[in-house]
One Martini backbone bead per residue (centre of mass of N, CA, C, O) as a GRO file, in nm:
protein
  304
    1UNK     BB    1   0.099   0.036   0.018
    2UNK     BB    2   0.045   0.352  -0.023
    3UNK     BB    3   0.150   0.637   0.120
    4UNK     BB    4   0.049   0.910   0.199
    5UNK     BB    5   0.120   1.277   0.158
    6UNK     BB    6   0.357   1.427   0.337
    7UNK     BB    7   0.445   1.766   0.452
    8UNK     BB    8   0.646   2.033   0.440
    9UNK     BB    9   0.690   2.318   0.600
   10UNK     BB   10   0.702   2.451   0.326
   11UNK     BB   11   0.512   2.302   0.134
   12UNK     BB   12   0.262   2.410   0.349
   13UNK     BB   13   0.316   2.709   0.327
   14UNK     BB   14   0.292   2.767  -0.008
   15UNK     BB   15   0.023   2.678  -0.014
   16UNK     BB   16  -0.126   2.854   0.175
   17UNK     BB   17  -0.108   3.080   0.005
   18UNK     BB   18  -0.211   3.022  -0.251
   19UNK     BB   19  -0.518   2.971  -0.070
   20UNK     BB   20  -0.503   3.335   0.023
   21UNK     BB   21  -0.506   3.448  -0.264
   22UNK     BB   22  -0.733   3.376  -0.357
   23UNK     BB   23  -0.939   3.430  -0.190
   24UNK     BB   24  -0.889   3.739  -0.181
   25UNK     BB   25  -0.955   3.763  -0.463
   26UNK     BB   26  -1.255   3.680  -0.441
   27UNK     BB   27  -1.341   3.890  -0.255
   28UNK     BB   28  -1.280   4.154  -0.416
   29UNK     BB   29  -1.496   4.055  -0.666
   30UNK     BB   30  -1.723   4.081  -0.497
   31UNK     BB   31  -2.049   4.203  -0.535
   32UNK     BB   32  -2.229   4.456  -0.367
   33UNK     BB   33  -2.500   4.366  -0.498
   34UNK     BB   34  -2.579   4.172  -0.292
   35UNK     BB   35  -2.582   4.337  -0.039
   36UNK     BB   36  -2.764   4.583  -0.147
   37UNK     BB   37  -3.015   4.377  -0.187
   38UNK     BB   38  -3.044   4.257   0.072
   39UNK     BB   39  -3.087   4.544   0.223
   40UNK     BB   40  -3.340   4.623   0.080
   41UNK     BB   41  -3.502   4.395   0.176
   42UNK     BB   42  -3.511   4.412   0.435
   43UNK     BB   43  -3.575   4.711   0.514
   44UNK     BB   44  -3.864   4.647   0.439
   45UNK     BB   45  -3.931   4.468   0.619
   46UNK     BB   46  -3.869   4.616   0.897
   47UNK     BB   47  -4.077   4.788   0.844
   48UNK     BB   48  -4.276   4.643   0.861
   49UNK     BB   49  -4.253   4.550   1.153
   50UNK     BB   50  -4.324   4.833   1.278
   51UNK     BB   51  -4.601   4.874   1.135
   52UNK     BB   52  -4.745   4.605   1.263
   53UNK     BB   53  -4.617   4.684   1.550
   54UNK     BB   54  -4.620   4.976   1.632
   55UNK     BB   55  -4.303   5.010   1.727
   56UNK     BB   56  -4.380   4.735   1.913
   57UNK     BB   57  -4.627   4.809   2.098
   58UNK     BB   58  -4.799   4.535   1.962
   59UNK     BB   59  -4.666   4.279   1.954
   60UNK     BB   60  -4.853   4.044   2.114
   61UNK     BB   61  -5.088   4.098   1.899
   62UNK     BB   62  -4.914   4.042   1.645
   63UNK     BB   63  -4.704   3.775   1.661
   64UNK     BB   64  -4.861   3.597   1.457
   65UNK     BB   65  -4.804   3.730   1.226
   66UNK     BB   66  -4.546   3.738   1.199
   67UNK     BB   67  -4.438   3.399   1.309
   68UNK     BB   68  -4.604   3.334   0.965
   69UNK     BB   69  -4.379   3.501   0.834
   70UNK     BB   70  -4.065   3.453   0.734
   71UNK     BB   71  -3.967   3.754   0.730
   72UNK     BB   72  -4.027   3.848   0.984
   73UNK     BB   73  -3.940   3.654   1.182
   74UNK     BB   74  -3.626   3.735   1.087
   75UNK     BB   75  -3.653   3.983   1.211
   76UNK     BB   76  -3.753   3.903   1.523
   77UNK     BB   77  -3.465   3.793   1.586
   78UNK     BB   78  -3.296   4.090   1.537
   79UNK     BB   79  -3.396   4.255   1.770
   80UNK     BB   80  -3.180   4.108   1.915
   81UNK     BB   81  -2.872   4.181   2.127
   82UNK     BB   82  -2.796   3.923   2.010
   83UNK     BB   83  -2.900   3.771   1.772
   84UNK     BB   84  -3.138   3.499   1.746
   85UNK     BB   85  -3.183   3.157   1.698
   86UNK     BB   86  -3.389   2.950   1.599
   87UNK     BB   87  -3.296   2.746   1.806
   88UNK     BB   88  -3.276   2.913   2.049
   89UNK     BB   89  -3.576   3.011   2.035
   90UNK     BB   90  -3.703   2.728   2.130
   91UNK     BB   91  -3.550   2.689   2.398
   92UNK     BB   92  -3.611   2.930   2.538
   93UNK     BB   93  -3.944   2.908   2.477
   94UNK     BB   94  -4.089   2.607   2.434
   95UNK     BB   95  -4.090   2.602   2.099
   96UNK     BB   96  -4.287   2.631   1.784
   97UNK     BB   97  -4.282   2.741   1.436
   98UNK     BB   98  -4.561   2.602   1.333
   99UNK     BB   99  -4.865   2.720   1.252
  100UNK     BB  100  -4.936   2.520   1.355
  101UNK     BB  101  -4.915   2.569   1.673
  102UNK     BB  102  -4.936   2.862   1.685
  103UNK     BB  103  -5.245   2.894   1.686
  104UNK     BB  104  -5.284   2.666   1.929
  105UNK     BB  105  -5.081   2.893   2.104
  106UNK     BB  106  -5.055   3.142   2.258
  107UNK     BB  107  -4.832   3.090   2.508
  108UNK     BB  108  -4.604   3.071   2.312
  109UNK     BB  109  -4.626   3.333   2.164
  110UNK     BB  110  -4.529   3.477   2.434
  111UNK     BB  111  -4.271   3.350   2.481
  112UNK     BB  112  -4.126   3.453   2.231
  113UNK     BB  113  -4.171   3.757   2.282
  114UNK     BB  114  -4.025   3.758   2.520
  115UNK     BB  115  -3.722   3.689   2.469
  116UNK     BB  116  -3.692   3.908   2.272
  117UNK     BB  117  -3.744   4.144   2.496
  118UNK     BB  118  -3.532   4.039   2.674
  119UNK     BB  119  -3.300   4.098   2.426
  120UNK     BB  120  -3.339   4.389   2.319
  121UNK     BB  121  -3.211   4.660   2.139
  122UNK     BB  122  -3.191   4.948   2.289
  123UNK     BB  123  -2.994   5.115   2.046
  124UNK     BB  124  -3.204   5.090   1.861
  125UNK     BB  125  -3.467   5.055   2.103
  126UNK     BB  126  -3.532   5.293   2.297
  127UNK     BB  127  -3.828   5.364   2.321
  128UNK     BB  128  -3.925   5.134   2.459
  129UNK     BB  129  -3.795   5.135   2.753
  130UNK     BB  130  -3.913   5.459   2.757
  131UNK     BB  131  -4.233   5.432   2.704
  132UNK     BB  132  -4.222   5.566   2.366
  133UNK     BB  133  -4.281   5.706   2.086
  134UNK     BB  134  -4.084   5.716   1.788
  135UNK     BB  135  -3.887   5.882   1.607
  136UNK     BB  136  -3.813   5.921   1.277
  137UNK     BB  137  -3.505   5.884   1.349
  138UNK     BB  138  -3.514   5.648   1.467
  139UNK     BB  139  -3.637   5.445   1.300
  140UNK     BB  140  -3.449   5.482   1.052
  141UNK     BB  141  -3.208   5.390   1.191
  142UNK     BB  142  -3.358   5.096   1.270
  143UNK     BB  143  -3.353   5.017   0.984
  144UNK     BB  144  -3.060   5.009   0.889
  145UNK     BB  145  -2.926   4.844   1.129
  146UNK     BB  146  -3.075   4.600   1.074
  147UNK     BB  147  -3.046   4.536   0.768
  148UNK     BB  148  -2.724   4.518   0.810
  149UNK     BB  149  -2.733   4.277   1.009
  150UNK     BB  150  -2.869   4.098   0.852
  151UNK     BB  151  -2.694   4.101   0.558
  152UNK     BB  152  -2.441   4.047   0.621
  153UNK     BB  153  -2.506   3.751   0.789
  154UNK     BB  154  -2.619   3.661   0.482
  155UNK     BB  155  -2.357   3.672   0.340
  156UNK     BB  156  -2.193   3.495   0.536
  157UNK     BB  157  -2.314   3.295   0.477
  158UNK     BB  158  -2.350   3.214   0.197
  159UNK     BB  159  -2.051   3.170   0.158
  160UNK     BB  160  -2.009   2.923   0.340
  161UNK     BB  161  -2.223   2.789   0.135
  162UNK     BB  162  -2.062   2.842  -0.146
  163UNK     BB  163  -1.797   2.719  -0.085
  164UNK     BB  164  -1.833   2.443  -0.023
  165UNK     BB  165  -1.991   2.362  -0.273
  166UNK     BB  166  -1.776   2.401  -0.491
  167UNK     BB  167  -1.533   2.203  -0.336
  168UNK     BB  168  -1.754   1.966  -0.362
  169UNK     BB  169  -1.792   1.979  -0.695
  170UNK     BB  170  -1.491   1.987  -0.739
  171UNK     BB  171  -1.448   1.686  -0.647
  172UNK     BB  172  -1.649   1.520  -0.816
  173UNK     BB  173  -1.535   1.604  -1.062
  174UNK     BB  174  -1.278   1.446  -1.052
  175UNK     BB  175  -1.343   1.180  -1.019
  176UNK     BB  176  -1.557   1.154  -1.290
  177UNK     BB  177  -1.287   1.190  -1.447
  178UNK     BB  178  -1.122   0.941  -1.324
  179UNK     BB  179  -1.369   0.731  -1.345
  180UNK     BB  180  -1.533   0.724  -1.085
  181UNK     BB  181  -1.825   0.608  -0.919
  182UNK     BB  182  -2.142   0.675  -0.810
  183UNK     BB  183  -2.267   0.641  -0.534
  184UNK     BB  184  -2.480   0.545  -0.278
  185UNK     BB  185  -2.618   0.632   0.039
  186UNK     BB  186  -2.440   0.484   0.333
  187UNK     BB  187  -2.381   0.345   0.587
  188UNK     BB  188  -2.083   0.314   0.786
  189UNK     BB  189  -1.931   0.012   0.983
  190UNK     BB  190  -1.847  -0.165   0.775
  191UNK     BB  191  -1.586  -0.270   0.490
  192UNK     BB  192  -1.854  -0.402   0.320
  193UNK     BB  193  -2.034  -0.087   0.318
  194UNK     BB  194  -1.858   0.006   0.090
  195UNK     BB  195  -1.697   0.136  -0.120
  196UNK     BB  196  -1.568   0.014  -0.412
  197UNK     BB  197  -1.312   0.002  -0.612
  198UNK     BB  198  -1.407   0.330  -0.784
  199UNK     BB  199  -1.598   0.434  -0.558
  200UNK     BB  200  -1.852   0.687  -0.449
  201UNK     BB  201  -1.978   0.904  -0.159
  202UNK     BB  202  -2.195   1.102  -0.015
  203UNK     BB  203  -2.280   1.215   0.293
  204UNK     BB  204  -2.191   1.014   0.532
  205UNK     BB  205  -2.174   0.747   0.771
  206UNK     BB  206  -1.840   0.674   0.939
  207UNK     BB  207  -1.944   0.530   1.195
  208UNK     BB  208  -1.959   0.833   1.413
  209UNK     BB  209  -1.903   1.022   1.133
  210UNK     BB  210  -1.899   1.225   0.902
  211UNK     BB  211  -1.884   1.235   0.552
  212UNK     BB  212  -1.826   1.383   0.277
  213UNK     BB  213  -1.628   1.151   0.129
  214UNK     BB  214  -1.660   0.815   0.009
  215UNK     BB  215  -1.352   0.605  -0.095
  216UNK     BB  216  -1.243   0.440  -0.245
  217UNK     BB  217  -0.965   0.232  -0.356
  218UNK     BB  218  -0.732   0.012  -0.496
  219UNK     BB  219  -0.640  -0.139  -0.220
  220UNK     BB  220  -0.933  -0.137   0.007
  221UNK     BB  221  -0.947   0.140   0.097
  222UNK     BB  222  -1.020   0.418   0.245
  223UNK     BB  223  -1.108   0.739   0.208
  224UNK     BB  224  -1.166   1.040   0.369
  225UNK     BB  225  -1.353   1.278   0.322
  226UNK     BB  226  -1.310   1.676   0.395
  227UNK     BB  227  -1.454   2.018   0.327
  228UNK     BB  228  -1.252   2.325   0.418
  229UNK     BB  229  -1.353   2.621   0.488
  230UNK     BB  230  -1.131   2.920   0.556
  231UNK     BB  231  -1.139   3.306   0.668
  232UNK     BB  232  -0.900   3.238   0.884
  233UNK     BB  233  -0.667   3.115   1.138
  234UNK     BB  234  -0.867   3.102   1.355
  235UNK     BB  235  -1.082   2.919   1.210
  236UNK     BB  236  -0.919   2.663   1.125
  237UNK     BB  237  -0.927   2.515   1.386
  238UNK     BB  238  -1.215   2.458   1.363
  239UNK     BB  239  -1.220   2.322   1.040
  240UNK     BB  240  -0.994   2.142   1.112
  241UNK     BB  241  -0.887   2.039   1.434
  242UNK     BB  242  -1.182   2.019   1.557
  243UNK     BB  243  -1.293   1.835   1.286
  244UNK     BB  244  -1.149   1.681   1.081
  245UNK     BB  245  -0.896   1.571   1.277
  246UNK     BB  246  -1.108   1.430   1.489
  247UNK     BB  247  -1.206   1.228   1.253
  248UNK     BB  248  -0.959   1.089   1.212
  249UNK     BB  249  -0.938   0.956   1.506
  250UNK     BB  250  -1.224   0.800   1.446
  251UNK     BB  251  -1.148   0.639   1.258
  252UNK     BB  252  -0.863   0.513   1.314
  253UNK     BB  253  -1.010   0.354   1.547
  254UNK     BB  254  -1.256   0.206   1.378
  255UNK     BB  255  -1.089   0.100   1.111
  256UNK     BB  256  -0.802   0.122   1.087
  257UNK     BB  257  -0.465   0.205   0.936
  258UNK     BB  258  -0.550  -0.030   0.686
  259UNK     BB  259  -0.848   0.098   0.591
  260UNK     BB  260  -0.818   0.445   0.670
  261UNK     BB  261  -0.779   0.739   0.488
  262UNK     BB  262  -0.771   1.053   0.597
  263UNK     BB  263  -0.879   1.387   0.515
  264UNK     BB  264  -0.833   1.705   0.343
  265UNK     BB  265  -1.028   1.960   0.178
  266UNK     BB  266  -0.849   2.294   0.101
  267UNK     BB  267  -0.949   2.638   0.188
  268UNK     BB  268  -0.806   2.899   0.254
  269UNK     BB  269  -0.740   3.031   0.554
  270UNK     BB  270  -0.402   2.918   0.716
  271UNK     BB  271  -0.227   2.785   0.948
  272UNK     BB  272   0.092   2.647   0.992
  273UNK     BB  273   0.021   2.504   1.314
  274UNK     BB  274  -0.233   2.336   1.226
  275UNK     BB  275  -0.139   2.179   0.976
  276UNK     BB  276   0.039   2.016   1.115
  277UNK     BB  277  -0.100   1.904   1.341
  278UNK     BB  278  -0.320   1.730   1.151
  279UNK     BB  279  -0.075   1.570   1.018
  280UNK     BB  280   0.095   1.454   1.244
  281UNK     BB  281  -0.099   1.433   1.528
  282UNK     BB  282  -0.396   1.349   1.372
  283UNK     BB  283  -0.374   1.213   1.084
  284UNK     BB  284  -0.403   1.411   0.835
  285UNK     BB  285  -0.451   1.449   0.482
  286UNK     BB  286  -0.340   1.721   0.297
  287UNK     BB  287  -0.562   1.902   0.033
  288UNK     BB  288  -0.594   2.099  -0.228
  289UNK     BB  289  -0.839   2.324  -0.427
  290UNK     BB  290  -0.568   2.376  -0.633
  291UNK     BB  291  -0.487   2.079  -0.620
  292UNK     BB  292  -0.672   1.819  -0.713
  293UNK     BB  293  -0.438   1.624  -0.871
  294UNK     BB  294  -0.308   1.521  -0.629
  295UNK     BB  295  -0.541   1.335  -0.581
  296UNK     BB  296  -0.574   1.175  -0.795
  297UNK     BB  297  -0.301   1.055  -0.832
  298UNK     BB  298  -0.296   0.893  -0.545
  299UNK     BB  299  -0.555   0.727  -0.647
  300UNK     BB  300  -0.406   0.603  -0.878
  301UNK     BB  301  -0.156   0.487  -0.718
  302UNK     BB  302  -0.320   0.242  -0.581
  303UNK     BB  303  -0.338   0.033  -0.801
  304UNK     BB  304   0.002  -0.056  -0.711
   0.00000   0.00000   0.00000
């Protein structure tokens, strides 16, 4: 069996730059439009919210018609200060967002009007704790911060959602140009329910934890990979080292390592002590997407 293939702390600085740059140059042409389409988006929507609850003073009266309105719920997350996730919403509240669970509980109604209420961004809504009307001035401000608040967190998110999307794309094209053929995604417990060599499946359970692709290879081992783009050096220790390789530690734990080889298709800005970490001490091999034929090469080298 041939060994993936480990890099030296030159070899992992020089791609990490590679991969910084492109990031960089990537950053700097995305479109404005996009930004202010979003804000333009919800600007509107906002002021729905305000003119609906009567710059909130009516919220407990409107509740229902906000909470069963797509775009109103998104805003009535964001009047607290930090916006409250969905998931936190319904923890925090006791409650469920379904319109029939809504409309026949009242009282969960009022639970979840509380949480916002009692997390209100006092510096966009004054007026509420000073029991007081709105001037003209406030409410502007209020819908501008909000909607700015909104439109950002909507384009981070969107991005790590479509840089993924990408960087996942791009390796299975590369896959199916290598002629390896994509199976059914099914669990995968013992080394019998897995891809054979030569195929490959998408967004599996493999032992305890999820594989973005698991891959056959020609020498009866199993490539286990993840697709991880990193906006910051911060952030690279969570989706390299908190994710990727310890998922490579759980995986050849439970399938040992003559079964399977772990491993990260990455993009964006990494640390070069986290590279190594993952790479020496965690057993992650890593394969960067500006470079995906070095990861089919080694796939296909494996065949020897």
């Amino acid at each position: 069996m041939i060994a993936p293939p480990k890099w030296t702390d030159e070899q992992l600085d020089a791609e990490r730059n590679k991969a910084r740059e492109i990031f960089r140059q990537e950053r700097m042409l995305e479109p404005l439009e996009q930004y202010l389409e979003t804000f333009e988006h919800y600007q509107g929507v906002v002021e729905d919210l305000l003119e609906t609850t009567i710059d909130l003073s009516n919220l407990n009266e409107t509740a229902l018609d906000v909470l069963t309105n797509e775009d109103l719920l998104y805003a009535f997350r964001y009047l607290a200060g930090p916006p409250v996730s969905t998931d936190d919403l319904k923890v925090l509240a006791e409650a469920k967002l379904s319109h029939k669970q809504l409309r026949k509980n009242p009282d969960m109604v009022k639970r979840l009007v509380e949480v916002i209420l009692a997390g209100l961004d006092r510096r966009r809504f004054p007026w509420v704790s000073d029991n007081r009307e709105a001037t003209a001035a406030e409410r502007v401000s209020a819908v501008l911060a909000s909607a700015s608040l909104i439109a950002t967190s909507r384009l981070s998110t969107s991005r790590r959602s479509e840089s993924k999307d990408r960087q996942e794309t791009l390796v299975q094209e590369a896959l199916v140009r290598a002629q390896m053929v994509k199976v059914a995604t099914r669990p995968i417990q013992t080394m019998n329910q897995a891809p054979r060599p030569g195929e490959f499946c998408r967004e599996t359970e493999l032992g305890s934890r999820k594989a973005d692709f698991v891959i056959g290879l020609y020498d009866q081992r199993l490539l286990a990979l993840e697709c991880k783009v990193s906006n910051s050096e911060t952030n690279s220790i969570k989706r390299l080292n908190n994710d990727a390789a310890a998922k490579a530690s759980r995986w050849l734990k439970e399938f040992g390592e003559n079964n399977v080889v772990p491993s990260a298709v990455l993009s964006g800005v990494f640390k070069l002590r986290n590279l190594l970490a993952a790479q020496n001490n965690q057993s992650c091999t890593i394969f960067w997407a500006h470079d995906i034929n070095t990861m089919i090469e080694w796939i296909q080298s494996s065949r020897n």
